[in-house]
TORKOL-4160 file (C-alpha; in steps of 0.2 Angstrom, whole numbers, padded with zeros to 4 digits, m for minus):
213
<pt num="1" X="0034" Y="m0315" Z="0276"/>
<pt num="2" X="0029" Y="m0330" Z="0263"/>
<pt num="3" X="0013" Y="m0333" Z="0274"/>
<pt num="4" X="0009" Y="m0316" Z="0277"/>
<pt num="5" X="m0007" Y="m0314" Z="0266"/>
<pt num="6" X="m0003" Y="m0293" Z="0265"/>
<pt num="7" X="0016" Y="m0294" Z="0259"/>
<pt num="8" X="0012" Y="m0296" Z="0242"/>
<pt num="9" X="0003" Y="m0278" Z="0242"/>
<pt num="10" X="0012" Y="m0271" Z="0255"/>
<pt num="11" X="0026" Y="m0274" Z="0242"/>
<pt num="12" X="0016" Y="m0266" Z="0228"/>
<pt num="13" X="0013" Y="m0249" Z="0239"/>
<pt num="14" X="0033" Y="m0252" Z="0243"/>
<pt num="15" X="0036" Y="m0249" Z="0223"/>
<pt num="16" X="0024" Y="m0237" Z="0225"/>
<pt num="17" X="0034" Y="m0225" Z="0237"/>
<pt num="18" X="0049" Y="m0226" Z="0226"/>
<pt num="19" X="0042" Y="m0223" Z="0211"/>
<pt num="20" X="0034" Y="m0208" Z="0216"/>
<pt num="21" X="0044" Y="m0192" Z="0215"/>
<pt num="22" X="0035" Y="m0186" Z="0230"/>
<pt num="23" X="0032" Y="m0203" Z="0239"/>
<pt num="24" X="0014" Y="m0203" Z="0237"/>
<pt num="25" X="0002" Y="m0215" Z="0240"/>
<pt num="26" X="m0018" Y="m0216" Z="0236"/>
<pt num="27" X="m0025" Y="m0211" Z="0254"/>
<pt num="28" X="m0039" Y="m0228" Z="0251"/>
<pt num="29" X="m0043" Y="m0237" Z="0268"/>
<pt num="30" X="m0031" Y="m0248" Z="0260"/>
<pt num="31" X="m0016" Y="m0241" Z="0256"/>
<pt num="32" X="m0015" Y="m0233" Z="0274"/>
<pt num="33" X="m0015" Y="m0249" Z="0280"/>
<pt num="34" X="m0003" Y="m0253" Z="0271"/>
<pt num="35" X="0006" Y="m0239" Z="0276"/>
<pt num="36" X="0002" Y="m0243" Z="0294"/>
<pt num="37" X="0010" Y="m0260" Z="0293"/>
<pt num="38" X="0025" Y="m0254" Z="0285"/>
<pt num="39" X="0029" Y="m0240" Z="0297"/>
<pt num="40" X="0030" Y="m0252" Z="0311"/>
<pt num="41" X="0041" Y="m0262" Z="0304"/>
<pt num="42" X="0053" Y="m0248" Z="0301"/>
<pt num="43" X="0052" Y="m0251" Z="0281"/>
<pt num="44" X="0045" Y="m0233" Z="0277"/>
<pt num="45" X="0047" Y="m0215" Z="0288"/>
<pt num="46" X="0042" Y="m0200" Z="0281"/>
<pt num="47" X="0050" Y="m0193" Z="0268"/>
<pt num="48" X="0061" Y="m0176" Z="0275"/>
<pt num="49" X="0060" Y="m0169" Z="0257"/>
<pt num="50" X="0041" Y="m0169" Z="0254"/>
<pt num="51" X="0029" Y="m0165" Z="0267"/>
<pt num="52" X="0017" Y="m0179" Z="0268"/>
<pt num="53" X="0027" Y="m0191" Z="0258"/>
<pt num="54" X="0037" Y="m0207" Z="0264"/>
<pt num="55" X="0051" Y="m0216" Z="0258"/>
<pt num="56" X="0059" Y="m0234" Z="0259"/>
<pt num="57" X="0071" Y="m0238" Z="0270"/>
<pt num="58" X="0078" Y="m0250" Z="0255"/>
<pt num="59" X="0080" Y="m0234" Z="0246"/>
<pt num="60" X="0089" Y="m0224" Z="0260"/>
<pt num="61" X="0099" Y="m0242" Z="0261"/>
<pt num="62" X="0108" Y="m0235" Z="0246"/>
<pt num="63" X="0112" Y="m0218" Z="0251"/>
<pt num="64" X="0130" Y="m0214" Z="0260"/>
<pt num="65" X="0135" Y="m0211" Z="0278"/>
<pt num="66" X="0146" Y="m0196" Z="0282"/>
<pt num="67" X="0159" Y="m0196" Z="0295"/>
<pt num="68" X="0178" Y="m0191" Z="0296"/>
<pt num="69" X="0185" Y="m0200" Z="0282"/>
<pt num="70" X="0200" Y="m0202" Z="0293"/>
<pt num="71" X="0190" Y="m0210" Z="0308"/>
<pt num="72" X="0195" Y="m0228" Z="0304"/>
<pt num="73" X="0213" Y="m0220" Z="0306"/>
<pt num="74" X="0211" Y="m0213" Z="0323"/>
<pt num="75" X="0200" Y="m0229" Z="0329"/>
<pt num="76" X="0219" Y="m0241" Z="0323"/>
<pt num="77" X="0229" Y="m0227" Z="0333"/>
<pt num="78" X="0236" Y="m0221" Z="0319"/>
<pt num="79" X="0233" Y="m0202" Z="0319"/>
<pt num="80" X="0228" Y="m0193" Z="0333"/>
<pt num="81" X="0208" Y="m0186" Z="0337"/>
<pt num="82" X="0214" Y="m0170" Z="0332"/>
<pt num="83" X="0220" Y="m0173" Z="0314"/>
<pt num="84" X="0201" Y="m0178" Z="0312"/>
<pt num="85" X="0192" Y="m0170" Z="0296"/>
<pt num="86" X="0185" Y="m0155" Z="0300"/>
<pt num="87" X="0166" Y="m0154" Z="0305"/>
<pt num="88" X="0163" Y="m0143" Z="0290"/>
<pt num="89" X="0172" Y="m0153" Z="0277"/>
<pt num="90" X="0160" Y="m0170" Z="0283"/>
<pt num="91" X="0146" Y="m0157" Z="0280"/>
<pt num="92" X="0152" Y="m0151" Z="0263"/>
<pt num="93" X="0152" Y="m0170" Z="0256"/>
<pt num="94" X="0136" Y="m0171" Z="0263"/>
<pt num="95" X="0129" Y="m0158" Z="0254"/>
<pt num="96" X="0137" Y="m0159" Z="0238"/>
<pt num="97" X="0128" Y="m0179" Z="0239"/>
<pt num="98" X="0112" Y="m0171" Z="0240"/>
<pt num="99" X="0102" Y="m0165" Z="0222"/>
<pt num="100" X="0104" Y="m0148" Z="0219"/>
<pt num="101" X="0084" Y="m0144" Z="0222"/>
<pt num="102" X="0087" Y="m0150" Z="0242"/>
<pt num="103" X="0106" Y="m0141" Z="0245"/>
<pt num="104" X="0098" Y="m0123" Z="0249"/>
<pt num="105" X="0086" Y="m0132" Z="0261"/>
<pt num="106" X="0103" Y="m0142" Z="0268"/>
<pt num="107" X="0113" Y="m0126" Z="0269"/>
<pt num="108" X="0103" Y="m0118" Z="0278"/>
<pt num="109" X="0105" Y="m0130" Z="0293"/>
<pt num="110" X="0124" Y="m0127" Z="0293"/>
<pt num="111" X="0125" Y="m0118" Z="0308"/>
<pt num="112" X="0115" Y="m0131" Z="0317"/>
<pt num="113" X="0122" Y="m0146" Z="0312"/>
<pt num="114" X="0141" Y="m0138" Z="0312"/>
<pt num="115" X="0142" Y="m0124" Z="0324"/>
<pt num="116" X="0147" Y="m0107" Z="0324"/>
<pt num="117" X="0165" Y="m0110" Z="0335"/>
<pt num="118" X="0179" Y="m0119" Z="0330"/>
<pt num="119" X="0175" Y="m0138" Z="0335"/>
<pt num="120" X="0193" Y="m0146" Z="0334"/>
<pt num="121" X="0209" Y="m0141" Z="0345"/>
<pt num="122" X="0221" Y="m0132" Z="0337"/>
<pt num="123" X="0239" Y="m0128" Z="0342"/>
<pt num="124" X="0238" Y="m0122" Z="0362"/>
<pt num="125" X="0220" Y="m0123" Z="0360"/>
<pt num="126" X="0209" Y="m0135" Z="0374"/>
<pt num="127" X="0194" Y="m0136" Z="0363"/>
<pt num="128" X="0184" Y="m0155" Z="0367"/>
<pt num="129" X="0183" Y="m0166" Z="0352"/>
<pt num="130" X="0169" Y="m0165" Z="0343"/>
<pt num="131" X="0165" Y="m0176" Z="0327"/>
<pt num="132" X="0150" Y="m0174" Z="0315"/>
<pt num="133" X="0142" Y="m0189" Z="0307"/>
<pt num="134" X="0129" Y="m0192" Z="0296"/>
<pt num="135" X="0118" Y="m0206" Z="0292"/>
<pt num="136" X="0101" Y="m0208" Z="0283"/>
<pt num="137" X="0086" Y="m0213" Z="0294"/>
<pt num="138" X="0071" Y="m0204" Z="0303"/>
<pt num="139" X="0065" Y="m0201" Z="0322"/>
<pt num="140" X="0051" Y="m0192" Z="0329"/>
<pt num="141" X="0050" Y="m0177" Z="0316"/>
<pt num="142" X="0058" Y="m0181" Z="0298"/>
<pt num="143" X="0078" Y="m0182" Z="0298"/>
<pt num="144" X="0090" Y="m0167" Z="0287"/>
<pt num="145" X="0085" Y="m0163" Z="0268"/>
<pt num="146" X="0089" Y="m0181" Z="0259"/>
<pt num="147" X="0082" Y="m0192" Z="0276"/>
<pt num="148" X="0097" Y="m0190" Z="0285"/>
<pt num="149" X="0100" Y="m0188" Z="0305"/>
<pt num="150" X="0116" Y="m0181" Z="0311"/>
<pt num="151" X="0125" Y="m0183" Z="0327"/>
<pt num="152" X="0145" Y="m0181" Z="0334"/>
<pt num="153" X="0153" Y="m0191" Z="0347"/>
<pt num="154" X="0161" Y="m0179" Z="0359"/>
<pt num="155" X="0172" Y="m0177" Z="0372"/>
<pt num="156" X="0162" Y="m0171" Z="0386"/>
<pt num="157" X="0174" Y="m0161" Z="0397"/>
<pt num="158" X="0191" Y="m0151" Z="0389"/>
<pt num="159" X="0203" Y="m0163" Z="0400"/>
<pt num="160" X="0206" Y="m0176" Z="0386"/>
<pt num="161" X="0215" Y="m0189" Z="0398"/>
<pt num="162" X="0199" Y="m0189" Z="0412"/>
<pt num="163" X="0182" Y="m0184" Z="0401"/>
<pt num="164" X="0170" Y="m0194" Z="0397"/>
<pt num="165" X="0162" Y="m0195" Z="0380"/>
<pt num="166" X="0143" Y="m0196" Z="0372"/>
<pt num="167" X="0135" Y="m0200" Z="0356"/>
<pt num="168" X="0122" Y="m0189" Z="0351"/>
<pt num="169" X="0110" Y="m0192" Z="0336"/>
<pt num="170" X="0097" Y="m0178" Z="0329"/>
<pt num="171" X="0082" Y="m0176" Z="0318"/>
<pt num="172" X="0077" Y="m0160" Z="0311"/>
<pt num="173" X="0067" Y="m0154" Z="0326"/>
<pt num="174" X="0069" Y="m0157" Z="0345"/>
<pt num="175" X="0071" Y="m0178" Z="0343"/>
<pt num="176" X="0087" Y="m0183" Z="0352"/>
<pt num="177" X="0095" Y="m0198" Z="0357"/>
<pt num="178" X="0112" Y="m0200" Z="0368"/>
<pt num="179" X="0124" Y="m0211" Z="0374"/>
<pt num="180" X="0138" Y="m0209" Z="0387"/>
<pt num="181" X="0152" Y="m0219" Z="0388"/>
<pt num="182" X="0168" Y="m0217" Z="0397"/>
<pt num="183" X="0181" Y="m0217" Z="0383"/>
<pt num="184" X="0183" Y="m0211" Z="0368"/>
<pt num="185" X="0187" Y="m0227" Z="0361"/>
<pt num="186" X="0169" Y="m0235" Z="0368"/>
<pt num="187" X="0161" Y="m0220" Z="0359"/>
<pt num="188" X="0170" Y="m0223" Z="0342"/>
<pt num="189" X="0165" Y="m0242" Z="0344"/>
<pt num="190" X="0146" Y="m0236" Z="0346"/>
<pt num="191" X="0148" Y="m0223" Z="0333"/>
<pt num="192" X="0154" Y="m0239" Z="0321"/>
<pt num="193" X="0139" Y="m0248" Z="0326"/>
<pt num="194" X="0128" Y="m0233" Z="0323"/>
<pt num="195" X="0135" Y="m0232" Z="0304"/>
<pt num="196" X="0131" Y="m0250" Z="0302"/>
<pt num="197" X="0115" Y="m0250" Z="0309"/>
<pt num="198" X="0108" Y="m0236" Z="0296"/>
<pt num="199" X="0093" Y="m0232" Z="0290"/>
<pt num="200" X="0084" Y="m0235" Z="0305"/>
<pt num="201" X="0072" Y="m0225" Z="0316"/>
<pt num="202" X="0080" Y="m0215" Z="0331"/>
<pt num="203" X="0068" Y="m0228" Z="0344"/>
<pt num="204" X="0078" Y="m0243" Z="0337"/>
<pt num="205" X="0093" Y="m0239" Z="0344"/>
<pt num="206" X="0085" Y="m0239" Z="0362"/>
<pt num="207" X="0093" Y="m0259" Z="0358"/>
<pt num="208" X="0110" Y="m0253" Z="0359"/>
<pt num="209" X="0109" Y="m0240" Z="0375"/>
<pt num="210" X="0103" Y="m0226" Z="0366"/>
<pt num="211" X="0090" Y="m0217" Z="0379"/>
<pt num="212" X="0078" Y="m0201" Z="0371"/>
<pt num="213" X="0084" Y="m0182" Z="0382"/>
């Protein structure tokens, strides 16, 4: 923005945010402007970790995604979807990733994020596929402790050679967005594209089919 007469403080209250171990700003007419500009161009959310706070997207630009770390096997047909990492061991990485002040917090939405009942098939077993991932962003309500959202790609119905799938995305409240595809593979291509696409706000992936339920 080389002609945009605010970028260069926009840029200072940018420096700002990160600098800040709560991501504060002064509430000055002119720093909320700022904060205005900056939020509708998706270069800050609010910050999951402290209420009132915000936090760069450059900053959660450097923070990991969690998925299956066998996923890019299954997507080259080299494994099947039921030799995936497990749900809770995608979870586990994620929460070791976290400082040790936020992982109570992150803990605690185990059963939400996971699930109580066993998510993979096993042996005899007609459980639908179900894979958690993990990425850092925002939506309508701040995202997981550390900014992240998390979501699956699932097969819909238990009859693997007929269902459906969907990709779901969650904040920490009731902000959800989905996707239905009709194969597991158009759902692992979207889930690619989901990875890449991080940080981001939920609403920005309307541009690739998402819809809000």
């Amino acid at each position: 923005m080389p002609n945009d007469p605010n970028a260069h403080f926009d840029q200072t209250v940018m420096e700002m945010i990160e600098h800040s171990p709560i991501g504060a700003v002064p509430m000055t007419p002119s720093y909320q402007d700022a904060l205005k500009r900056l939020y509708a161009a998706h270069q800050v959310y609010p910050n999951a970790d402290h209420k009132g706070g915000h936090v760069t997207a450059r900053s959660l630009a450097k923070l990991p995604s969690f998925h299956a770390n066998n996923l890019d096997a299954l997507i080259a047909g080299q494994i099947a979807a039921e030799a995936l990492e497990s749900n809770a061991s995608i979870f586990d990485r994620y929460i070791q990733s976290l400082p040790f002040a936020h992982r109570v917090a992150a803990e605690s939405r185990r059963v939400v994020v996971v699930g109580r009942h066993v998510l993979h098939r096993t042996k005899g077993a007609h459980d639908p596929i179900h894979t958690l991932f993990l990425v850092p962003g925002t939506g309508p309500h701040p995202g997981l402790p550390g900014n992240y959202l998390y979501g699956s790609a699932l097969q819909v119905s238990a009859d693997a050679t007929t269902s459906p799938w969907a990709v779901h995305l969650h904040d920490c409240d009731d902000g959800a967005v989905l996707l239905n595809v009709p194969t597991m593979q158009e759902a692992l291509v979207k889930l690619q594209e989901v990875l890449a696409c991080a940080p981001f706000n939920m609403n920005e992936l309307e541009a690739i089919g998402f819809r809000f339920k």
